[in-house]
ZAMARGU-4260 file (C-alpha; in steps of 0.2 Angstrom, whole numbers, plus 5000, padded with zeros to 4 digits):
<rodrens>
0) 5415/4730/6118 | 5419/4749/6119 | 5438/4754/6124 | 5431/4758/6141 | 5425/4739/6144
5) 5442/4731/6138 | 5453/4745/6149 | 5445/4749/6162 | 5434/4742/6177 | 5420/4759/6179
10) 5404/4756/6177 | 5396/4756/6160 | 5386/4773/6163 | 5400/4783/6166 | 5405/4796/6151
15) 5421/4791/6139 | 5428/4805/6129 | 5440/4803/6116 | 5457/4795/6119 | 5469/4808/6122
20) 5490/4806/6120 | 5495/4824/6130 | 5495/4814/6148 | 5507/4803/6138 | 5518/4816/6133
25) 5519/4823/6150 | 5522/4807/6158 | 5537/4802/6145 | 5544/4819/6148 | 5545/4818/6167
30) 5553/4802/6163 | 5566/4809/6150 | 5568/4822/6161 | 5574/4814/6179 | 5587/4802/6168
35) 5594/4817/6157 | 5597/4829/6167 | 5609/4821/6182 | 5617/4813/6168 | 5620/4829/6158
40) 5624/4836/6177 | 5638/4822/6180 | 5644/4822/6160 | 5648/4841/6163 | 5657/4841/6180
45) 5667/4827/6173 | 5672/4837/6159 | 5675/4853/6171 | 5686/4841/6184 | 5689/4825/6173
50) 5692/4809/6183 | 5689/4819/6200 | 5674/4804/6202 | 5686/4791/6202 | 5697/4799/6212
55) 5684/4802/6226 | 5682/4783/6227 | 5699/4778/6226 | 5707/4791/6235 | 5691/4801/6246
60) 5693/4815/6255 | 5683/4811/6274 | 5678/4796/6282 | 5662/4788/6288 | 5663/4795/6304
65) 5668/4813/6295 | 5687/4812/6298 | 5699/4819/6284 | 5710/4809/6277 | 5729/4812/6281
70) 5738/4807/6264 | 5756/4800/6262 | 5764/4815/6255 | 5780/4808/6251 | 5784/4811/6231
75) 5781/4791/6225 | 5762/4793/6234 | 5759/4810/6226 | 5764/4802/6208 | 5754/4788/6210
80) 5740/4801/6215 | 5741/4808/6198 | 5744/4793/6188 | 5727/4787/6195 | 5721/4806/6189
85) 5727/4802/6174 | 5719/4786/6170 | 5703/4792/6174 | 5703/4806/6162 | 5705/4795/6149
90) 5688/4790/6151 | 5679/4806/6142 | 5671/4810/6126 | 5686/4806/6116 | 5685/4788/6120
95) 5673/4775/6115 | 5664/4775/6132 | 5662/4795/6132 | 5656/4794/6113 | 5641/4783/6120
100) 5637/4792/6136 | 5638/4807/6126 | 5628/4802/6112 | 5614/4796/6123 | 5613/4810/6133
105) 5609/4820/6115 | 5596/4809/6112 | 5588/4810/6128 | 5588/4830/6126 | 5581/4827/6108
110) 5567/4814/6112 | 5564/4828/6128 | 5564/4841/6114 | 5552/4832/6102 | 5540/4830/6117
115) 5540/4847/6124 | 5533/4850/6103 | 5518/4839/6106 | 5514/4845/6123 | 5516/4864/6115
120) 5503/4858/6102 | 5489/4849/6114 | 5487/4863/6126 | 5474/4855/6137 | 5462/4840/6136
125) 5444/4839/6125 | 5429/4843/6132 | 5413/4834/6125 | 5410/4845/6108 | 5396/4837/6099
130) 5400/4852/6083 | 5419/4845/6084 | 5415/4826/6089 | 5403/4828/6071 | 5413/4840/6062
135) 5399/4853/6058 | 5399/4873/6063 | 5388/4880/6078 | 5374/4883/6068 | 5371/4869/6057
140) 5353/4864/6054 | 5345/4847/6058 | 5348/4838/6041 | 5367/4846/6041 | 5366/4836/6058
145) 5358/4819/6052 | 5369/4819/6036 | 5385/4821/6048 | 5379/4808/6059 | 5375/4796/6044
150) 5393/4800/6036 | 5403/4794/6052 | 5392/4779/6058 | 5397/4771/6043 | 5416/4773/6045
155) 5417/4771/6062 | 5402/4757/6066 | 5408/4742/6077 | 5401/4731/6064 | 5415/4736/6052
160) 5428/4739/6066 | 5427/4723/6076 | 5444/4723/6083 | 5447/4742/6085 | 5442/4752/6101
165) 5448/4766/6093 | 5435/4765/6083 | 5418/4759/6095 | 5424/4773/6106 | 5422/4785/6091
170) 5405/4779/6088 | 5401/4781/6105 | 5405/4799/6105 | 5396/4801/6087 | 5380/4793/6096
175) 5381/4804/6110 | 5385/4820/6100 | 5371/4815/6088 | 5359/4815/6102 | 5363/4830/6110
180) 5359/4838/6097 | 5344/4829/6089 | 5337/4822/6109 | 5326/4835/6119 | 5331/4827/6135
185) 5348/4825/6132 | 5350/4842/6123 | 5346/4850/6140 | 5358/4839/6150 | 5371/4847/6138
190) 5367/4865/6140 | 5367/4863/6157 | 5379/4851/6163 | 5389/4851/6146 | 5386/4831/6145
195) 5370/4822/6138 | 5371/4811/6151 | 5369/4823/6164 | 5379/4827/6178 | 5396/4816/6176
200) 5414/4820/6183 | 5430/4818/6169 | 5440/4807/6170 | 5460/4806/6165 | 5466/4787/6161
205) 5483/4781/6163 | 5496/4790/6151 | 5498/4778/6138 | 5502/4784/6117 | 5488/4781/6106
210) 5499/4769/6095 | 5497/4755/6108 | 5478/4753/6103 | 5480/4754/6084 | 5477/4737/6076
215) 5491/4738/6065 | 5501/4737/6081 | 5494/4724/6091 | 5506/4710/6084 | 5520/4719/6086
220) 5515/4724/6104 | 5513/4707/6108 | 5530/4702/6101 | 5538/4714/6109 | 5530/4710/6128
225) 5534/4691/6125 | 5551/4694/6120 | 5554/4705/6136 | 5544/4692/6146 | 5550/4677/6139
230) 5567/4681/6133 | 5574/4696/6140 | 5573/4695/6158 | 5575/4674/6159 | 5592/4678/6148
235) 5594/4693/6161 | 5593/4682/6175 | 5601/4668/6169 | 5617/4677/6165 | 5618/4685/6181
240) 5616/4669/6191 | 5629/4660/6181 | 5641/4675/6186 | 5638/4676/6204 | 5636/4657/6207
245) 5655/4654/6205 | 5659/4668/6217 | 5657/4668/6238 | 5650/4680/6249 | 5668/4687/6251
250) 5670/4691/6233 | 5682/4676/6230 | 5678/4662/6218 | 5671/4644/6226 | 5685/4635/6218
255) 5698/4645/6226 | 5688/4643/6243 | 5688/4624/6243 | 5708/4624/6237 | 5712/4636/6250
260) 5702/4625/6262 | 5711/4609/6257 | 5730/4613/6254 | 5734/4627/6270 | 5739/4617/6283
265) 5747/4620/6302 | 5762/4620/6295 | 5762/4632/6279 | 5771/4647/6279 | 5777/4662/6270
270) 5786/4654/6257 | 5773/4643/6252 | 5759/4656/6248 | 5765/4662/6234 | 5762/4646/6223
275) 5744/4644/6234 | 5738/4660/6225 | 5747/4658/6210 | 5736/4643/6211 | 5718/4651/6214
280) 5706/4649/6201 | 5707/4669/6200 | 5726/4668/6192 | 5721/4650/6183 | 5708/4662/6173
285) 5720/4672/6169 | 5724/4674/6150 | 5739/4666/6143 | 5749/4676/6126 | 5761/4664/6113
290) 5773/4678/6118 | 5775/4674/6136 | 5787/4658/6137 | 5799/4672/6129 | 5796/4685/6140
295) 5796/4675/6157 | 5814/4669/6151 | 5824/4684/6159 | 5811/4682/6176 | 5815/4662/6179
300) 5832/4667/6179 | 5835/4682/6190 | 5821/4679/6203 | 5825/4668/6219 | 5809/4655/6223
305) 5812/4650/6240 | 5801/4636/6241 | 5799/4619/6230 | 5785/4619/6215 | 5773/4606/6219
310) 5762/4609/6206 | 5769/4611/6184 | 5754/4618/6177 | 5759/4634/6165 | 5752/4648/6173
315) 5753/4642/6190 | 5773/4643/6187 | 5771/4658/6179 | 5761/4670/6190 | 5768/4662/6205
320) 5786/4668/6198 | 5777/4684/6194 | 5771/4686/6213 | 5791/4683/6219 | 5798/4695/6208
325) 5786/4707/6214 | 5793/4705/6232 | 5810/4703/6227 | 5806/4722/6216 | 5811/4715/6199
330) 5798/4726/6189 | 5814/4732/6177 | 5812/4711/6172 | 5795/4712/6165 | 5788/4717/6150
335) 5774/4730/6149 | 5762/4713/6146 | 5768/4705/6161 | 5768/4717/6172 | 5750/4720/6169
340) 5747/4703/6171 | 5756/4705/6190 | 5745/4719/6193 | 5729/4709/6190 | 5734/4695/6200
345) 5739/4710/6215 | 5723/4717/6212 | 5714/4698/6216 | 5726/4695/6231 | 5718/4705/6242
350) 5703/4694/6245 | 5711/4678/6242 | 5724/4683/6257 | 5711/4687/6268 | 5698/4671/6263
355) 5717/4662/6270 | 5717/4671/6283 | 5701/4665/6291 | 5702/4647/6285 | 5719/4650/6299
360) 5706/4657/6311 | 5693/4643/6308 | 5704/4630/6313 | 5713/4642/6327 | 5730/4641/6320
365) 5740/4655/6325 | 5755/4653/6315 | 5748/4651/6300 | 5738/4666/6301 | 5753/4675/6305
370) 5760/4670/6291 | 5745/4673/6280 | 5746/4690/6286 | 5766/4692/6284 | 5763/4686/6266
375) 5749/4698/6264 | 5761/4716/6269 | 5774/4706/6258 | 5761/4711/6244 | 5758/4728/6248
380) 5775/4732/6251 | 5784/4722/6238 | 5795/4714/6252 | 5805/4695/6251 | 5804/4683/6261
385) 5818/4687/6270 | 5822/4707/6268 | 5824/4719/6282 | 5808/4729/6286 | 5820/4747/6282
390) 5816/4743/6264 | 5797/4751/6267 | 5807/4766/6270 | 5807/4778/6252 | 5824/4778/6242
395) 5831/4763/6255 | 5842/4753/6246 | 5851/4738/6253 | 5868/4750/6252 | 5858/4761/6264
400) 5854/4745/6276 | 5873/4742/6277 | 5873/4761/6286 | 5860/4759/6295 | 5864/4742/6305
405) 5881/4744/6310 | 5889/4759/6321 | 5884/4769/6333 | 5864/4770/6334 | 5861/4756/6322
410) 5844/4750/6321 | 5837/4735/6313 | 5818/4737/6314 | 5805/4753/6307 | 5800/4755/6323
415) 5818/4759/6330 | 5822/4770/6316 | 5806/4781/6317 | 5809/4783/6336 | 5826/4792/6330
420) 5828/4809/6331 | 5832/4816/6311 | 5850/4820/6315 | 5849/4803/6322 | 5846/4792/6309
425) 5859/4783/6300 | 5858/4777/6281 | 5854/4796/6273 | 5871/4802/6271 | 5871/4802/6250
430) 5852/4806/6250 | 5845/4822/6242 | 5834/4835/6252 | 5818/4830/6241 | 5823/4810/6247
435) 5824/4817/6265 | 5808/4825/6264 | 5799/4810/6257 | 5806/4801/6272 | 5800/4813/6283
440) 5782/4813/6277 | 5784/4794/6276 | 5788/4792/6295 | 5773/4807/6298 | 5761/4795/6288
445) 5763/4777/6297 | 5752/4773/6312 | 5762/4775/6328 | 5750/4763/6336 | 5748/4764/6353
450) 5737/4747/6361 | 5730/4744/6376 | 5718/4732/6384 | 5709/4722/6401 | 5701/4709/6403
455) 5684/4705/6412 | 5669/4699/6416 | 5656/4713/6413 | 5644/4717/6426 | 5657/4705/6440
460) 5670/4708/6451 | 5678/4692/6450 | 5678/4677/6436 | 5671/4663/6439 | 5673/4646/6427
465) 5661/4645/6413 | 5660/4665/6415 | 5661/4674/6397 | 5678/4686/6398 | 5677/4699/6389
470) 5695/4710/6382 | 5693/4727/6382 | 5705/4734/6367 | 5708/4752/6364 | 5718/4757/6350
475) 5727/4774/6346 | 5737/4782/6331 | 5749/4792/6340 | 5750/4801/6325 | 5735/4810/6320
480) 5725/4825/6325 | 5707/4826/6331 | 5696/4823/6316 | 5709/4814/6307 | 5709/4797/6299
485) 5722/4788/6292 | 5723/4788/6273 | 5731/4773/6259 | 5747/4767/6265 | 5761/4772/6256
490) 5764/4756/6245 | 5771/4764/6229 | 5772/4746/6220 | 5756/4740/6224 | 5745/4743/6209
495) 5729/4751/6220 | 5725/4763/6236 | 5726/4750/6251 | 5719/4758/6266 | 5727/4746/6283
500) 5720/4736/6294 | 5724/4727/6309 | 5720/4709/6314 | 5720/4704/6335 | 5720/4688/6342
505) 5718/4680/6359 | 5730/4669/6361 | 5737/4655/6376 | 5752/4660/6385 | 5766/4649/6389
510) 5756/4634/6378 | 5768/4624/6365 | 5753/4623/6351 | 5746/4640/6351 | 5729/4640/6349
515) 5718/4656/6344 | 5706/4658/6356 | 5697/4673/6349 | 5700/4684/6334 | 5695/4703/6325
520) 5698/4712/6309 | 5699/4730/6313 | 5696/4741/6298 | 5692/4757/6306 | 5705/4771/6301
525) 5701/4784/6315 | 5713/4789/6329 | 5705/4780/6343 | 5697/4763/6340 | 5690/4754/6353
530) 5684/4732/6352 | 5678/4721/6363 | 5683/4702/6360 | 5674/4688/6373 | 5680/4671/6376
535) 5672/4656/6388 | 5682/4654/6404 | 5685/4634/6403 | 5698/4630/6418 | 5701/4637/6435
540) 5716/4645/6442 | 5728/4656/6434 | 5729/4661/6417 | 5741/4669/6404 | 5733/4676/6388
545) 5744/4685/6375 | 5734/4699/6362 | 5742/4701/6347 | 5739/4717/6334 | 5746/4715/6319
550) 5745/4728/6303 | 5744/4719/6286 | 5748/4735/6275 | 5766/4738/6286 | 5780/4726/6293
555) 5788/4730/6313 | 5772/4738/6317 | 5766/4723/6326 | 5762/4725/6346 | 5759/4712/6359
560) 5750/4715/6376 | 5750/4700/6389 | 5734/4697/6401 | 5736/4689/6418 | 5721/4684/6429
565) 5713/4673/6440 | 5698/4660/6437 | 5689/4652/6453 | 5678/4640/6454 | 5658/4643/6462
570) 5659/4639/6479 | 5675/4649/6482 | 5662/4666/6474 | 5645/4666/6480 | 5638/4677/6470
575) 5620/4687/6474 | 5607/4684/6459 | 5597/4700/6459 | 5581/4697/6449 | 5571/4712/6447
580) 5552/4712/6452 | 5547/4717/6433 | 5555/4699/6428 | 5549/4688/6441 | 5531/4696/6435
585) 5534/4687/6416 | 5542/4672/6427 | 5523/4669/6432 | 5517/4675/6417 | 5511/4655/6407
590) 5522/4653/6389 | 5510/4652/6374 | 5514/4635/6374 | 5507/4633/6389 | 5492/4643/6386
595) 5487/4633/6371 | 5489/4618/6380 | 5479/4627/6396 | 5463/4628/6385 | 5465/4614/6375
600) 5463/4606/6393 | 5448/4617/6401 | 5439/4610/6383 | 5442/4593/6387 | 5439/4593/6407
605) 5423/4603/6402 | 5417/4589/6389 | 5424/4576/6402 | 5413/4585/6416 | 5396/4584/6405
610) 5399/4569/6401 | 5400/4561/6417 | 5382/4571/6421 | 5374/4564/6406 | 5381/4548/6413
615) 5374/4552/6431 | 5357/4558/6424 | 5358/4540/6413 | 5358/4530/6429 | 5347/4538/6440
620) 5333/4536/6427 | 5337/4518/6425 | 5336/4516/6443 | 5322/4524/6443 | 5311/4516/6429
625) 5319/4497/6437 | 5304/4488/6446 | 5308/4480/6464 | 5307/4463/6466 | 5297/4457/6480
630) 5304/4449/6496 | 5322/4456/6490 | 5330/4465/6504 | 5337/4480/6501 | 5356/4484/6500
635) 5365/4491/6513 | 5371/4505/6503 | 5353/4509/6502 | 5351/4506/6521 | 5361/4521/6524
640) 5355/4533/6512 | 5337/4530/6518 | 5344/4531/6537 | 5352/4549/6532 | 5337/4552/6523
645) 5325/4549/6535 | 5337/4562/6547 | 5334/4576/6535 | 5316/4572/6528 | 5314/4590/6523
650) 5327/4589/6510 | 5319/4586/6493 | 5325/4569/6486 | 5327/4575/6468 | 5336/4592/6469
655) 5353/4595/6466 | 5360/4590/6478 | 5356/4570/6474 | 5376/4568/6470 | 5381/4572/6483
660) 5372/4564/6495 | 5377/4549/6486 | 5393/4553/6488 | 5390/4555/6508 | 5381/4539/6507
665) 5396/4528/6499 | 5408/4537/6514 | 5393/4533/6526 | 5394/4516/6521 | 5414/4515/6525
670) 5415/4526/6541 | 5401/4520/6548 | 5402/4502/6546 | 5410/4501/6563 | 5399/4509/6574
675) 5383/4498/6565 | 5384/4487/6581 | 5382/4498/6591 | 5366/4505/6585 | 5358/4490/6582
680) 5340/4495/6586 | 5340/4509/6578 | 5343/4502/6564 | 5334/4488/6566 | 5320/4501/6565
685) 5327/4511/6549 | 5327/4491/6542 | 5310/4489/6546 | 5304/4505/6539 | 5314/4501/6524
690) 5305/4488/6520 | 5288/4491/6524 | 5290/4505/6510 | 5299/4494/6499 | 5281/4486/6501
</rodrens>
């Protein structure tokens, strides 16, 4: 079997030259070359701008919708910016990360290098050469020719070489060579066509190195594909299953889903989530160090827990007293250790806050989500339980509170101190112009949200029960330009860039129990944000529905819009249905259903209608081969059909028609039963006549 046959699927007649690594070469230096050099790209602008990647995730300049970004640009933010710039440019070749991404990019230039050689050194592909293919000059002589020949078939006859197609396709090309050479015929299909055989076409095979079909390789060609087949990509597989199968859809662990899903309640609130996600199975992974139990000494004492432990596992009691003195801003408590480990479980909060979030819109529990969502902005801007919403404001303190709620122009809400005039505002008498300036950009940089919203039933004029309302919400940011976006909030304490978002919710007026009725998660950060939230009209007469946008990234920032309207019943609205022509067309038009089932019955009336002729057919030849029996009268049936028969004695008795006429002749008999005695000799005559022919 040549290397051809074991390769390929060409027929047998078709020329093989020898095998060839240059197509190799090429093929492994595209290769090298699409990997290296956006890598080497990437490697250098990092070095140029070191961690400005990272920074363009964390901290992008434009939108989706190709807004820039408006940035807090208070001084806290702006460090927090550069801390994250920092942090990033650790990662370059200094570290152990950038040694390896460094190191491989030199190797991918030094194998592209090494390649570049080889294609330098095969410059194009062999010809057939029978002087090379034999290694004899242009003018060598027959018996130079024959002892060539001779030379090679024993080093490279199949016989010796069983298991090498190196070594059959040599011989080939030494048989071929030979013959061109020695061959009339096939000497002239050389000079002319420059191939014994004649007229072929060359042929290019698949760029593979000539090291895959030495024999010395095949065992460790093997090994290497059933390694990758058999324990590469199962391992592969497996470890990537076992990581994602403990995680759901919404990035938080199943665990924590079904704990979440058991312990929230109607009746939980703020103060009781701070254990629930010190409890998650995200903080229960968490690493614990002999050194803790010293360290979370000072924090059990100084921090406030404004709810009772229910649960005395460890960790549970220590991350959960880690998350309160986050909101109380105890930081100076912990050690470097711990406050990384407050970090991670911030980082994690995110997704466990909002997975409690809608387990409270699953079982339309509005208080609860509103506490979820009160507990979430407690995160983000390291605020108690039960401290005043000022304390968002930069360099607030609470002796700056005291100032600002009593006297003249007090104010006890953000909103009422932003809608201050700056000569206004009280609380900033000791502060420093740079802390006056961070206030100021921090008052620039919060939403000034502006919501409104209708309701209706698209396409109506009026509701009608069992209608499908739908609540038109339109959302602006006062604050912000055309072609702006809101950026992170400022959250100087929170260990990552949050970008808000705002949560609405239908809710019934006036009810004791209030019961979502519809809910949305806004994250678009544009200046106008438009939503549409629909609801099923269950009750007639009037009604009182309550929309509630609130922010999780900012406390007092919270709006409620109230939405009155009037359900009727059907008969009071009489409504026109307009159906347009195009639709009553497919109205008419049969479902497939219906088609099937229409030919599936056309098949079975068409084999029910030729079996009732062969049937019919089957009796009128028994009727006709039955003999009469002599002095029998005949029936009465038959009476009329002859009677009608004798009527129309041009008709011919054994046409078509026969059916029929039997059909006539059983209403005959009915219909005219009656009027019998009225024809009495006539049919006294038809009997006779009957007869005699019956005779």
């Amino acid at each position: 079997m040549s290397f051809k046959d074991t390769f390929t699927k060409e027929d047998k007649d078709d020329t093989v030259l020898g095998y060839d690594d240059t197509a190799f070469y090429y093929f492994a230096s595209s290769v090298v070359l699409v990997i290296a050099v956006p890598w080497t790209i990437s490697a250098i602008y990092n070095l140029i701008f070191p961690g400005e990647a990272q920074i363009q995730v964390d901290f992008p300049k434009k939108s989706r919708a190709g807004s820039s970004f408006r940035y807090c640009q208070s001084a806290e933010m702006r460090e927090k910016i550069d801390v994250a710039r920092t942090e990033a440019r650790k990662f370059n070749v200094g570290s152990c990360m950038g040694a390896c991404k460094f190191g491989s990019i030199a190797l991918l230039w030094i194998l592209l290098y090494a390649f570049s050689l080889q294609m330098g050194q095969e410059t194009e592909i062999y010809r057939f050469d029978p002087f090379r293919i034999l290694g004899v000059d242009a003018g060598a002589n027959a018996s130079q020719i024959k002892k060539a020949y001779r030379e090679l078939s024993k080093i490279y006859h199949p016989d010796k070489n069983p298991d090498d197609p190196l070594a059959q396709v040599r011989f080939i090309e030494i048989t071929k060579a030979n013959s061109a050479l020695t061959d009339e015929g096939a000497k002239a299909n050389y000079e002319k066509y420059g191939n014994p055989d004649g007229p072929v076409a060359s042929k290019v095979g698949v760029g593979l190195p000539s090291f895959l079909l030495e024999k010395g390789n095949h065992m460790m060609i093997l090994g290497a594909f059933f390694f990758v087949l058999l324990i590469a990509v199962p391992t592969t597989f497996i470890c990537y299953y076992q990581k994602t199968k403990e995680y759901a859809q919404n990035g938080v662990m199943i665990e924590t889903m079904q704990f979440m899903g058991y312990y929230i309640t109607d009746a939980t609130r703020v103060k009781n989530c701070p254990e629930l996600l010190a409890a998650s199975q995200e903080s229960r992974s968490m690493l614990t160090r002999p050194s803790d139990n010293t360290d979370m000494k000072v924090v059990y004492t100084e921090v406030v827990e404004h709810a009772k432990r229910k649960y005395n596992v460890p960790i549970i009691i220590k991350n959960g007293c880690l998350i309160w003195a986050h909101m109380q801003r105890r930081h100076d408590l912990m050690t470097p250790e711990l406050r990384q480990d407050c970090d991670e479980l911030l980082k994690h909060s995110m997704k466990i806050t909002q997975a409690m979030i809608e387990i409270a819109c699953m079982w339309e529990w509005f208080f609860t989500a509103q506490a979820m969502i009160e507990f979430r902005r407690s995160l983000v801007q390291a605020l108690d339980v039960k401290s005043s919403q000022l304390l968002q404001i930069p360099h607030f303190t609470e002796e700056s509170l005291k100032h600002a709620q009593r006297g003249k122009n007090a104010v006890g809400t953000l909103t009422d101190f932003m809608s201050k005039a700056p000569e206004e505002r009280k609380g900033l008498a000791n502060m420093q112009p740079q802390e006056l300036a961070d206030i100021e950009a921090f008052i620039q940089h919060v939403s000034d949200m502006e919501v409104k919203a209708h309701v209706e039933v698209e396409d109506e004029e009026s509701m009608v029960i069992y209608d499908v309302a739908t609540v038109t919400v339109r959302m602006e940011r006062k604050n912000l330009q055309e072609n702006e976006a809101i950026g992170p909030v400022h959250a100087p304490l929170f260990p990552e860039p949050k970008f808000e978002e705002w949560w609405l919710f239908l809710v019934e007026g006036g009810s004791a129990t209030t019961r979502i009725i519809a809910s949305q998660r806004i994250r678009n950060t544009e200046k106008v944000v438009e939503e549409k939230m629909r609801f099923q009209l269950s009750r007639t007469g009037k009604h009182q529905v309550v929309l509630h946008a609130m922010c999780d990234s900012y406390a007092g920032l919270d709006k409620k819009v109230e939405l009155n309207f009037n359900v009727s019943t059907e008969d009071e609205v009489k409504r026109e249905v307009f159906t347009h022509p195009e639709d009553e067309e497919l109205d008419l038009q049969p479902t497939l259903f219906q088609q099937f089932m229409g030919d599936f019955n056309t098949e079975e009336e068409d084999s029910e209608d030729e079996d009732e002729d062969k049937d019919k057919d089957k009796d009128k030849a028994d009727k006709g081969s039955k003999p009469a029996k002599k002095g029998s009268k005949p029936a009465k049936k038959d009476k009329v059909e002859l009677g009608e028969g004798a009527a129309k004695p041009e008709e011919d008795s054994d046409s078509d028609s026969e059916p029929e006429e039997g059909e006539k002749g059983e209403k005959g008999e009915k219909g005219k039963s009656g009027g019998a005695s009225k024809k009495k000799g006539k049919d006294k005559d038809d009997s006779s006549d009957s007869s005699s022919d019956s005779d």
